[in-house]
N, C-alpha and C positions, 0 to 999 in steps of 0.2 A: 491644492488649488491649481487653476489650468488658468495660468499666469498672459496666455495666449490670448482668450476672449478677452481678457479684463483690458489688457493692453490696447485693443482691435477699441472697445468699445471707447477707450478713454481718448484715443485720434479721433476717431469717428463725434464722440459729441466736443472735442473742439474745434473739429472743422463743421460741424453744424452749428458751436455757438459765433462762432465768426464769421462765416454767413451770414446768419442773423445778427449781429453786433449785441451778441447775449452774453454777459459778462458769467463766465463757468467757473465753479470751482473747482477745478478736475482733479485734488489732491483729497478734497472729501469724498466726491464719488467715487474715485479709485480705493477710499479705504472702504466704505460700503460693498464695492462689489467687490474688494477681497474677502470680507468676511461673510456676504451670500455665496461666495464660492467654497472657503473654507467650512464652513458650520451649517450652510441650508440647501445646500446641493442646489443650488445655482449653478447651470451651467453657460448660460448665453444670456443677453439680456432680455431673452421675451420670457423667461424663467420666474420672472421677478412678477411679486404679485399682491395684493394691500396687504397680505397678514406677512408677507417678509420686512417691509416695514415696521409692521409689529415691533418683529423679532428682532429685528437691525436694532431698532432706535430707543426702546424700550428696555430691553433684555442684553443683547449682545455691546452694545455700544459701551450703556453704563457701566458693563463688566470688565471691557477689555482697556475701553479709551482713556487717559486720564484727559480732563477738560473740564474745565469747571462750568457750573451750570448754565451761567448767560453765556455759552457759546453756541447753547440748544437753536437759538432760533436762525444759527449758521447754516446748521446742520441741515436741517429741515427746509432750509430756502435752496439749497444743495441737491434735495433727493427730488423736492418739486421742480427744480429744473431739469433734472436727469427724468423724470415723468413726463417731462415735456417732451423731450429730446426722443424717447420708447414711443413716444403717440404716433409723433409728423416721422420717426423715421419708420412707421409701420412694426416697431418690435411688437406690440401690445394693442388691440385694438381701442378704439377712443373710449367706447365704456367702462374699460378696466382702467384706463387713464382716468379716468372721474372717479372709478374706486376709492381711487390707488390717494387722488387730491383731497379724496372727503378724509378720508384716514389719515392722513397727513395732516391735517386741519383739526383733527384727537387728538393726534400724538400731539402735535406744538406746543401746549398748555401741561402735557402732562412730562414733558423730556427733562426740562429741567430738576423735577424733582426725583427723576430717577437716577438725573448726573449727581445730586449730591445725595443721596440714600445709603450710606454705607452696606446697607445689606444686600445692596445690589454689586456689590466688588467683588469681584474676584479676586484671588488671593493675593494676586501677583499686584493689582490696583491697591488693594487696600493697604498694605505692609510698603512697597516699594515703589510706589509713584514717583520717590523721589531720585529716582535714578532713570524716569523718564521713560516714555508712554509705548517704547517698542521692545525694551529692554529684555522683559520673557516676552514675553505674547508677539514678539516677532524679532529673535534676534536676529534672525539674517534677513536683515532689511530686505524690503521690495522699493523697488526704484517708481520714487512718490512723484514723478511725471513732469516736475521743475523743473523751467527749463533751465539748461546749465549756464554758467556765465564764462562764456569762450571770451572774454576778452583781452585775456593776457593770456599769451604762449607761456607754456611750462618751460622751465630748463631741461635740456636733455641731458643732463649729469643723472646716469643712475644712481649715484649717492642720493641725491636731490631728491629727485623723483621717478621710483623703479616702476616700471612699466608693470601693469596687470597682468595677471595670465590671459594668453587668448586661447579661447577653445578651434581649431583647426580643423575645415572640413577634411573629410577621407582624397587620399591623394587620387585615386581616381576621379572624385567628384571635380576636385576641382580642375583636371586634365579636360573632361567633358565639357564644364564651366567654359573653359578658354575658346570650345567652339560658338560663344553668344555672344564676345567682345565684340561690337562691329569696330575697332579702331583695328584688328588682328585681322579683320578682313579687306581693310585697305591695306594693308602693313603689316605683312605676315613674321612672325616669328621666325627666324633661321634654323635649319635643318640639322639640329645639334645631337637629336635623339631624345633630349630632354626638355620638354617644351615648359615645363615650369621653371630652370633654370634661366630659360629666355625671357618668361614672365616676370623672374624676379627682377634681373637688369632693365626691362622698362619699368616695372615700379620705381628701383632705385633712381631711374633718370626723372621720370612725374617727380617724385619727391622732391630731389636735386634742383630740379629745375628754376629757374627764374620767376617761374610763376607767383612765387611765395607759397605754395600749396604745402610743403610741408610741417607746417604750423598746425593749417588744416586737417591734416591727415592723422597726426602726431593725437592733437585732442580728441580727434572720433576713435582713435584706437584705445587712449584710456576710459575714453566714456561706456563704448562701447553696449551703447542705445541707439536706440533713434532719436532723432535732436529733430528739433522742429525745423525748416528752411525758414525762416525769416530770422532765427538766431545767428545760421549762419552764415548771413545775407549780414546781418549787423558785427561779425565775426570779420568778414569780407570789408563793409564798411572803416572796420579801423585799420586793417592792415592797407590798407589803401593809400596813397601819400596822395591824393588829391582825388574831389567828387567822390558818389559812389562807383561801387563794383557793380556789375550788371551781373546780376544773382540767376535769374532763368540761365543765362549763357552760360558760365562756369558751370554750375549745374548738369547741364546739356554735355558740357566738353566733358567733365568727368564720366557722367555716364555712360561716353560711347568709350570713354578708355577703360571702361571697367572697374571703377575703383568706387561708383557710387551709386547705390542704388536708392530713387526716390518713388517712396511711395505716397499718396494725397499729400499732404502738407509737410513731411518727415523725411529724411536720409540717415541712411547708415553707409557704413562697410561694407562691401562685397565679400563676399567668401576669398575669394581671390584677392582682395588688397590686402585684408589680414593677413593672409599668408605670406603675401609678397613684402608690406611692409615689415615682419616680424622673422622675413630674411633679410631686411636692410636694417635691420634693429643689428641684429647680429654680427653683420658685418662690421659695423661702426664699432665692434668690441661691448655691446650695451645686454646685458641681461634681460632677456625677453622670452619671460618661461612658454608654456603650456600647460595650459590648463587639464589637465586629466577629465574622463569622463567619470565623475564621481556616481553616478546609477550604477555602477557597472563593480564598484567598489560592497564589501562588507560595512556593517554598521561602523567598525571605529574608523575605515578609513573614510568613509562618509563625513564622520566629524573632524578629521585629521585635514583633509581635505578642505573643509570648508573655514577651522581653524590657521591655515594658513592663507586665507585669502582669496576671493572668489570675485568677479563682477555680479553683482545680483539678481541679474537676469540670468545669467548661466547659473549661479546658484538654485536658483527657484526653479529653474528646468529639471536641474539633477535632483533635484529632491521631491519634488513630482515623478519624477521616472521612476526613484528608487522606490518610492510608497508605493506609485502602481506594477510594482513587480517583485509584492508582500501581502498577505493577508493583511489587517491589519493587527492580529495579535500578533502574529511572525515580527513584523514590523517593531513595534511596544516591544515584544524580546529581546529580541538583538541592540535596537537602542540604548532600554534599560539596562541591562547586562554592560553595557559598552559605558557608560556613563556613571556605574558603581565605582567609587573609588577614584577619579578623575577627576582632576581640576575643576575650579569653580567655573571658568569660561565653557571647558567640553561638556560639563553636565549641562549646562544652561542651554548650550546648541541642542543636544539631546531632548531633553524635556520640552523644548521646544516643536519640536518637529514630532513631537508624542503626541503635543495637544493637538495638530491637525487630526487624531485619529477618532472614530468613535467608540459609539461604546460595545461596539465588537469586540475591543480591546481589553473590556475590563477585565478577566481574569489575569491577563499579563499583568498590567494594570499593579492590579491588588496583590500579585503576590509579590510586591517591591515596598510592601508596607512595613516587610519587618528590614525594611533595610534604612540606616539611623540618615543618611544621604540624598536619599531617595525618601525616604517615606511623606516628608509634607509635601515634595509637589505629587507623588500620588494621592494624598485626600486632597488636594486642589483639585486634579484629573477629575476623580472621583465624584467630590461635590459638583462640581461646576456643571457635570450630564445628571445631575440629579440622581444619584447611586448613593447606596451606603454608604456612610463613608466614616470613621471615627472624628470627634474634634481635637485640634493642636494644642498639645499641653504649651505652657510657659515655656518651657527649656525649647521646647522643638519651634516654636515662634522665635525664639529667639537666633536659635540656629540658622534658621534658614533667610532671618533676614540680613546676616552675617551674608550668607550664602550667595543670595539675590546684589547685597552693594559688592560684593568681590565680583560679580561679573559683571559690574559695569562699571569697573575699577579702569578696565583700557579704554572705555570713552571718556572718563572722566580726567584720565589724562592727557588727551587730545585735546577737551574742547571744556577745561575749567568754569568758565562762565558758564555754558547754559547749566549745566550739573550744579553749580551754584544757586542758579535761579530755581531750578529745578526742587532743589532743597528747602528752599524757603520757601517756596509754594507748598512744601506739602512732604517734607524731612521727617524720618522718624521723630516720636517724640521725645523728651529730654529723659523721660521715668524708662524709655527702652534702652538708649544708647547710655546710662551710665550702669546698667545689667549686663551690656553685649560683653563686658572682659571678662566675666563666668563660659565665655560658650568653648566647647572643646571645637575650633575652626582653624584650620591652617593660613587664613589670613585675616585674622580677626585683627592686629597688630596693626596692618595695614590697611585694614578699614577703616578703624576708628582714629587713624592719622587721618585717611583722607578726609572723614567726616571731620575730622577738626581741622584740616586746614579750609573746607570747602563752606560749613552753614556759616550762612550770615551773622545768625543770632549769636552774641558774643559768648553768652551766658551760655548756651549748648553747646559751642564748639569747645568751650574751657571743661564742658563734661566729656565730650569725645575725647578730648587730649587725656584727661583726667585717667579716663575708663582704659586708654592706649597704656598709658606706664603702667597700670594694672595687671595688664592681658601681658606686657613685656614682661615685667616682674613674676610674673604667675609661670610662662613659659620658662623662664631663666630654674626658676626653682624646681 
């Protein structure tokens, strides 16, 4: 996916629905044009066309999204505004905009009964919804466009809270960089030899300063997105001991010292405060990695990589890099191979980053069928492009749904409630999870604890526990 456009177009329509006082959903259009990017070779949004809707809202949607059915007519109020948005900003001419409305106007009546259709699931929907709706079909999140809520400064105790990895322009790039600061050109650096050592010491002072700006600074380095300006205007606002901050001005001063760069309604990081602040990280004694350029890495350090932690948007770079410089069965090899035999989480990255592929892929693919780890998400691969594919016996449905709650064992340890909610919505049923202690799984133990401390339903979770002394017992023996 070229995370680039998706990004452009998702500013872009909400500084056109703010203009217009058009209330946007930009977290469902963002997932629409991640999946015309991913599955329909969508490249830009004048790419988009009635029968991608089709295939969005009809086909791909039901398969990947979990959502229950009355959320259809969201969706669809969603995609008809983003039609809107393609007409008046010229991506699409107006007649293909009246297509695109009439077909939209079919789909509405018939979306819902595709959201509840079981036979429209995908593997990963139908088995493990209950571990929630990005779990395979997107483990490494894409950053869903929300704005963030900067209103309380983090602790800087890296116990507390350890700084992200930043990925770090090239040290000449950003030497070059320091000739655009216009504060360097009233106020030049001192003649030390080392002009990025001078650069770090005025960072360190901006940051240091009175201003309160290290607060500021601190958040945009873990976000490390673009943050709309009026959040950090309301960001400004509470740190403020009386009235507001004058948001354009700050703004303005940052930019000419280089530490902020704003584009239409958005700021980020400069290449240069990155660096500068992530030398004042340092010095404070605070661990403040780097981020490696994982393209540039083999498949297991690709998942190694991304295994220990990534920001999303640098993730989703590197993993676009790395595909486009793969065939894609090259691609499907090395992952597959790398993810045989590997923990429940590394395989799940893996298999993940498979499904971006097509079905160029499938002889790699298929030759991972006789593998007992791999084999059900290859006939998901498989089915899901409409290929041959064999059907999952009982043992192997059960394995893998083993498989699937073990990696979304570390969110469900983060964040209990929604994984709770998540389960009651739509938790395996009671006739699966008192079978799951037969699975030969290395953390079958620990699944069916968590399922038993997590479903609501009394009476199911006394079968997870049930089925847990089981799978203990069985192990023991």
């Amino acid at each position: 996916m070229s995370i680039e456009w998706v990004n452009q177009a998702i500013d872009d329509l909400r500084a056109w629905g703010h203009a217009r006082e058009v209330e946007v959903d930009a977290d469902e259009v963002r997932l629409l044009c991640d999946y015309a990017s991913d599955y329909l070779n969508v490249n830009e949004p004048g790419d988009f066309t009635p029968e991608t809707f089709d295939e969005l809202l009809l086909s791909i949607y039901p398969r990947k999204v979990i959502a229950p059915p009355e959320s259809a007519p969201e969706t669809v109020a969603a995609a008809r505004t983003f039609v809107d948005y393609l007409s008046e900003a010229g991506a699409v001419p107006e007649p293909t905009a009246a297509l695109m409305r009439d077909r939209l106007d079919e789909i509405a009546p018939r979306m819902p009964e595709a959201l509840a259709d079981p036979a429209n699931f995908g593997m990963a929907k139908s088995l493990f919804s209950s571990i929630g709706p990005e779990s395979l079909e997107q483990a490494v999140a894409i950053p869903s466009g929300e704005a963030p809520d900067l209103g309380e400064a983090p602790c800087d105790c890296p116990g507390c809270t350890p700084l992200p990895a930043a990925r770090l322009a090239a040290r000449e790039d950003l030497v070059a960089a320091l000739e655009g600061v216009p504060m360097l050109a009233e106020d030049p650096l001192p003649d030390t030899g080392d002009p990025l050592a001078g650069w770090a010491g005025r960072v360190a002072h901006l940051a240091e300063a009175e201003d309160g700006y290290y607060d500021l600074f601190d958040m945009l380095y873990r976000l490390q997105v673009r943050v709309p300006v009026t959040v950090i205007g309301d960001y400004l606002d509470e740190m403020a001991e009386e009235g507001e901050a004058d948001l354009g001005a700050v703004l303005d001063r940052l930019s000419w010292c280089g530490m902020v760069q704003v584009t239409d309604d958005t700021a980020e990081l400069t290449s240069l405060a990155v660096w500068g602040l992530r030398e004042h990280y340092l010095s404070l004694g605070l661990d403040a990695p780097e981020a490696p350029d994982l393209a540039e890495a083999d498949a297991l350090g690709l998942i190694e990589g991304l295994l220990d932690g990534l920001p999303t948007e640098l993730a989703e770079q590197d993993i676009s890099r790395w595909l486009s410089g793969r065939a894609p069965g090259e691609a499907a090899a090395e992952l597959l191979a790398a993810a045989s035999g590997a923990p429940a989480v590394a395989r799940g990255i893996a298999v993940t980053i498979v499904d971006r592929l097509g079905a160029e892929a499938e002889p790699h693919v298929r030759d991972h069928l006789g593998d007992q780890e791999l084999r059900p998400h290859a006939i998901h691969w498989l089915a899901a492009r409409g290929l041959p594919a064999p059907q999952l016996t009982q043992e192997e449905l059960l394995w893998v749904s083993v498989d699937m709650l073990a990696l979304a064992m570390p969110a469900a340890e983060e964040d209990p409630e929604i994984f709770a909610e998540n389960m009651a919505a739509s938790g395996p049923p009671a006739h699966m999870i008192e079978e799951m202690w037969r699975v030969d799984h290395p953390d079958v133990v620990e699944v069916l604890e968590l399922l038993g401390r997590s479903i609501p339903d009394g009476t199911v979770a006394k079968a997870a526990r049930k089925a847990a002394f089981k799978a203990r017992s069985r192990a023991i023996r």
